[in-house]
C-alpha positions in Angstrom: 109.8 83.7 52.2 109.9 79.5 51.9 107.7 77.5 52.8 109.3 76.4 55.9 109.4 80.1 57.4 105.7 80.2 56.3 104.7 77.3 58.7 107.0 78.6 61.4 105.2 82.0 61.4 102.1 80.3 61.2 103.2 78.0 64.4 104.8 80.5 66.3 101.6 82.5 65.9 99.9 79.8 66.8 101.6 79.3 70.3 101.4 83.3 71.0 97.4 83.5 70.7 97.2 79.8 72.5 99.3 81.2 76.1 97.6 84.2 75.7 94.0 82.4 75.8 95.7 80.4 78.5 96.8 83.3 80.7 93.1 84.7 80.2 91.6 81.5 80.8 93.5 81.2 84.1 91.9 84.1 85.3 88.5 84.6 86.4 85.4 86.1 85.1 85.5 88.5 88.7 87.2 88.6 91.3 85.9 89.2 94.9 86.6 92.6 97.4 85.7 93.1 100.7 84.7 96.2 102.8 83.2 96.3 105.8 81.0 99.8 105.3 78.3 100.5 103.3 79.2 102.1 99.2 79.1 105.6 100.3 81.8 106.0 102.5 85.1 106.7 101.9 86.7 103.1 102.5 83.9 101.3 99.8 84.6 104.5 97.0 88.3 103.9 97.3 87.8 100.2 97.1 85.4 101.3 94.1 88.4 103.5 92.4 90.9 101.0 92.6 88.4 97.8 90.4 87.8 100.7 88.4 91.4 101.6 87.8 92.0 97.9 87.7 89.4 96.5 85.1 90.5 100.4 82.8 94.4 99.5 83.2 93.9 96.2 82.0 91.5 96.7 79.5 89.0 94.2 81.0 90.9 91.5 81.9 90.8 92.1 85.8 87.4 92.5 86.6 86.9 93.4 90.4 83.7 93.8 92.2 83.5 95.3 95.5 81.3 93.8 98.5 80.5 96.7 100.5 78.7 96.4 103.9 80.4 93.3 105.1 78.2 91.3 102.5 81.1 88.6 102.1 81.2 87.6 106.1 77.9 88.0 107.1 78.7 91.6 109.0 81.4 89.9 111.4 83.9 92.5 110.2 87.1 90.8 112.3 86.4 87.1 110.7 87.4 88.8 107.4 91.4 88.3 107.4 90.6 84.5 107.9 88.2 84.5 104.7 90.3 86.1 102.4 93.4 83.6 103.6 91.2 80.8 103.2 90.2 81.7 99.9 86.7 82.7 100.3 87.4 86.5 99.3 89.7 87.3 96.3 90.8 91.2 97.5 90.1 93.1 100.8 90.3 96.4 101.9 90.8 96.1 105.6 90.9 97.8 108.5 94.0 97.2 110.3 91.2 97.5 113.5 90.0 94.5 111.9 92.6 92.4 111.6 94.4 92.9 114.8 92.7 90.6 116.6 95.1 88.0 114.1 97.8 90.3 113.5 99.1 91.7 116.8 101.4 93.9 115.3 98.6 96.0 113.4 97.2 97.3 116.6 100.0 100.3 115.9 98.1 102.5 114.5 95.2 102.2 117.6 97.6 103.3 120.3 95.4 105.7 122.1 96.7 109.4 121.1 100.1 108.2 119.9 100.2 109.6 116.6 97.8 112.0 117.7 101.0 113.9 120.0 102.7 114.6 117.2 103.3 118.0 115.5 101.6 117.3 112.5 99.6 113.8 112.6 99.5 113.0 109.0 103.0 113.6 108.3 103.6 110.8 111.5 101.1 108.3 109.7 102.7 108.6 106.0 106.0 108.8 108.2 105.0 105.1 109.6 103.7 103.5 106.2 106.3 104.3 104.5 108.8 104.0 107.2 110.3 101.0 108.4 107.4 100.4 111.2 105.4 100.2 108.2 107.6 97.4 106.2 107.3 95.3 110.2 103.6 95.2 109.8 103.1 94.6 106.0 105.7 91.7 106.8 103.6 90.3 109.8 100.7 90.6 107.5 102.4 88.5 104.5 104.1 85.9 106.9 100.0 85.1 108.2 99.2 84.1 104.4 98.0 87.2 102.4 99.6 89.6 100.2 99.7 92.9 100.6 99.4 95.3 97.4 99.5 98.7 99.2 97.8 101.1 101.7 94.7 103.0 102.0 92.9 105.4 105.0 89.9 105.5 106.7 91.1 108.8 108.5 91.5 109.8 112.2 88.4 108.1 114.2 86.7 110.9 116.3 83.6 110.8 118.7 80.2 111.9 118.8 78.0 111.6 121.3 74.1 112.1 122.1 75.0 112.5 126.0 76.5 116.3 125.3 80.3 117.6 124.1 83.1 116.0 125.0 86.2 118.4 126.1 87.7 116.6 129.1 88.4 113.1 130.3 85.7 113.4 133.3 83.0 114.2 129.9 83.3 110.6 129.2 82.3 109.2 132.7 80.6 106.7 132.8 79.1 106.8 129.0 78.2 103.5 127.1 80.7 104.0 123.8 80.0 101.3 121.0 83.7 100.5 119.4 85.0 97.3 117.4 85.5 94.3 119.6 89.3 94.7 119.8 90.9 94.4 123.4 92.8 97.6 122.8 90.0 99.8 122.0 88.1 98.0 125.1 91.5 99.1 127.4 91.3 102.4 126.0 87.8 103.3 127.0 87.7 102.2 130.4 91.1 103.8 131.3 89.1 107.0 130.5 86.2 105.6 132.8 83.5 105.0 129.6 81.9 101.9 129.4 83.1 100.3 125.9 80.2 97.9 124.6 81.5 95.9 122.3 79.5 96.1 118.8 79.9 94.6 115.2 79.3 97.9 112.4 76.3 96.1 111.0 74.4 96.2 114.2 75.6 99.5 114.9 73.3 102.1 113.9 70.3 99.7 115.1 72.2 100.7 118.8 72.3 104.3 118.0 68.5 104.7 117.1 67.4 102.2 120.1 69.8 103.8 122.3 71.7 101.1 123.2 75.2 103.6 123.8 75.3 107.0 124.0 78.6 107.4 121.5 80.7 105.5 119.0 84.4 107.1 117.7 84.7 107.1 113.6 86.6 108.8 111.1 84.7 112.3 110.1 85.2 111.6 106.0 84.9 108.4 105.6 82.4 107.3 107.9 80.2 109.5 109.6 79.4 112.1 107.3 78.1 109.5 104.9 76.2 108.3 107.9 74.8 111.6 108.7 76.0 110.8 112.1 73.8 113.8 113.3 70.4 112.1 112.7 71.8 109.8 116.1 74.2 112.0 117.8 74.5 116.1 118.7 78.4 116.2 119.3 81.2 115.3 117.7 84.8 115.7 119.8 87.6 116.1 117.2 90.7 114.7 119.2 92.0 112.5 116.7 92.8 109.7 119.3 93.6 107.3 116.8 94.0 106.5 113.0 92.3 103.7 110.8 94.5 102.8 108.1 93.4 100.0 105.5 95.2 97.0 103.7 94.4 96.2 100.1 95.5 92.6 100.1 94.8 89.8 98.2 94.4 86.0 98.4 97.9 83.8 98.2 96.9 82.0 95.0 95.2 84.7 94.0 98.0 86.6 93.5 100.1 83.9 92.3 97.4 83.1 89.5 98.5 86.8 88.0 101.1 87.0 85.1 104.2 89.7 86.8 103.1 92.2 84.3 99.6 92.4 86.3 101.0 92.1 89.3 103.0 95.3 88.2 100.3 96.4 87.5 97.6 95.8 90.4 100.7 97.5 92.5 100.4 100.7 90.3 96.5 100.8 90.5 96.6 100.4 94.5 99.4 103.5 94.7 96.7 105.5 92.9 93.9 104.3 94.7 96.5 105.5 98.3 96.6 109.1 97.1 93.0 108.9 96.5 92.0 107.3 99.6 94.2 110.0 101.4 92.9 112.3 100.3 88.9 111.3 100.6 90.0 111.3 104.1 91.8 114.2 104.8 89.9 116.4 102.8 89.6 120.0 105.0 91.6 118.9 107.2 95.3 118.8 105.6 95.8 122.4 104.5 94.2 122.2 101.2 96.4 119.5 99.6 93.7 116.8 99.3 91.0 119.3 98.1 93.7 120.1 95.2 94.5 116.4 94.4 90.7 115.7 94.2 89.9 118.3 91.7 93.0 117.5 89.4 90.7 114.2 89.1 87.7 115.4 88.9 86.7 113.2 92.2 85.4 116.3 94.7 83.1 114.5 96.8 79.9 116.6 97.5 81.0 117.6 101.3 84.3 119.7 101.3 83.9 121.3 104.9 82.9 118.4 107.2 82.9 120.6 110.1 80.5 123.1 108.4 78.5 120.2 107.2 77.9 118.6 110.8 77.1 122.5 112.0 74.9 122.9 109.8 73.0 119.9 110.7 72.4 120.5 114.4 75.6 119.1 115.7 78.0 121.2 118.0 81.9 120.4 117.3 84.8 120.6 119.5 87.8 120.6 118.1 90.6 120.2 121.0 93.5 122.0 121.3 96.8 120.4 122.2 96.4 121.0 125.5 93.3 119.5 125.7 94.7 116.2 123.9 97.5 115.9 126.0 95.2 115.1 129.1 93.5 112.4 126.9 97.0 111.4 126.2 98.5 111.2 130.1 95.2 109.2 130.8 95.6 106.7 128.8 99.4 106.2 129.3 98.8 103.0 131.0 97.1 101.6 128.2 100.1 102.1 125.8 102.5 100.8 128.4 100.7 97.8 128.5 100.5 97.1 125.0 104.5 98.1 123.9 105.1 93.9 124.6 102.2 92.9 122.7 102.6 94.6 119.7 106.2 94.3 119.4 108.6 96.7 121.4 111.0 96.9 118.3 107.9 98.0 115.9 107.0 100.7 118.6 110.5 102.7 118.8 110.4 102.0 114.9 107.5 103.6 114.5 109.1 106.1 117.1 111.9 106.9 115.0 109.9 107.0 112.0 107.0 110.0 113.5 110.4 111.9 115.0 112.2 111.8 111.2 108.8 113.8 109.7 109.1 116.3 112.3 
């Protein structure tokens, strides 16, 4: 080799190690996530899985640390899509709930007993992700100024109550339910004659002991298991009357500041940390499918049977037929009429069509 190919080799290595010092430079020392619940529920240990995934993947390039408990905006869950726009949070894991108030079209997914009608609810929600319902919102969500990386689940919200079971519209007469402050779930409760009090998650459990409302509707997994919803309620109505599924986005320049190849592969991580979400959710519910997925990973959380779990713990469950859920469903009719506009009468037969092609 001459001397001239020497110094090349020498200068070409040169240039390699300086962009690659560069690119790591660029990037920073950690990177911000959001979540609005506290680190054991479902949502905060699928946030969890998917830095750990992250920071593994990339050998410890992308380090992520997750915020549970709504540290990064002061417990005002729906001021977090404006944060993470503005800069202030790196990464979220949202609610769509949370962000509706912003992004009309993401009030989908809380159409009282929509998705709940259908033959076999999960198949409808995956149907609507991955369906072209679900490509509407993710593109209302982009055009406001985030990216979207993929989807997560907080699972079907259900409702417990101190006040006795709920089987029947006239078992909710008159009862003080807390819920997010979001107009639809407001809509929604007093079409059923409750009395929805408006109620940020961080004050929530301070209403529960002090009495303050009588109920509160959460998904069984991911929330109020990890709660121990029983220590403030007695009955928990299983009627599915809505779904809570999450956003992993991230800030604009955020993103942007991220070579392709780990943008590639931030997209893998968050298709892994879907499956797992899922299936922290699901779990007893789905046939067996998310129990199976969980122990390929060696993830089993330590409840399997959340039905057993809140029986065995004083509380008494009803789990509604589909009879039962259809009078839910005619009730609140006028509540879904009057939001088709709002959220966007092309998304709503889209996500029509969607639910009807998983039947």
């Amino acid at each position: 080799m001459t001397r001239f190919s020497l110094r090349f080799l020498a200068l070409s290595l040169a240039i390699c190690l300086m962009s690659a010092v560069g690119a790591n430079a660029a990037y920073k020392s950690e990177y911000k996530l959001s979540v609005v619940p506290g680190p054991n529920s479902g949502w905060a240990k699928s946030a969890m899985f998917f830095a750990d995934l992250v920071k593994e993947k990339s050998q410890g390039r992308i380090n992520i640390k997750v915020y549970p408990a709504g540290q990064l905006m002061a417990g005002k869950q729906t001021s977090e899509f404006l944060l993470l726009r503005n800069g202030a949070i790196d990464f979220a894991l949202a609610s769509t709930i949370n962000w509706s108030p912003q992004i009309k079209e993401l009030n989908l997914p809380a159409m009282p007993f929509m998705i709940a009608a259908q033959p076999d609810r999960y198949k409808a929600m995956d149907a609507i992700m991955a369906g072209k319902s679900g490509k509407i919102m993710i593109d209302a969500v982009e055009k406001k100024g985030v990216k979207f990386i993929g989807w997560g689940e907080n699972g079907f919200r259900e409702m417990t109550t101190s006040k006795g079971p709920i089987t029947s519209v006239n078992d909710l007469k008159g009862l003080k339910i807390r819920v997010v402050g979001s107009p639809i779930f407001i809509e929604t409760f007093r079409a059923l004659g409750a009395n929805p009090v408006s109620m940020n998650w961080s004050e929530a459990t301070t209403g529960f002991q002090q009495g303050v409302v009588d109920g509160q509707e959460n998904p069984t997994n991911g929330i109020n298991i990890p709660l121990k919803i029983w220590t403030y309620h007695k009955y928990h109505c299983d009627w599915h009357y809505l779904i809570d599924p999450l956003l992993l986005c991230a800030n604009q320049s955020v993103w942007k500041s991220f070579s392709p190849e780990d943008q590639k592969l931030l997209e893998e991580c968050a298709k892994e940390a879907e499956k797992y979400s899922k299936a922290l959710s699901r779990l007893g519910m789905d046939g067996g499918a998310a129990k199976a997925y969980l122990a390929s990973i060696n993830k089993m959380p330590e409840v399997t049977d959340a039905y057993a779990c809140m029986e065995q713990n004083g509380m008494t469950v009803s789990r509604l037929t589909p009879e039962q859920i259809k009078s839910f469903y005619d009730a609140t009719a006028p509540v879904r009429a009057n939001w088709i506009d709002k959220i966007g009468k092309d998304l709503v037969k889209a996500a029509e069509e969607d639910m009807a092609a998983a039947k």
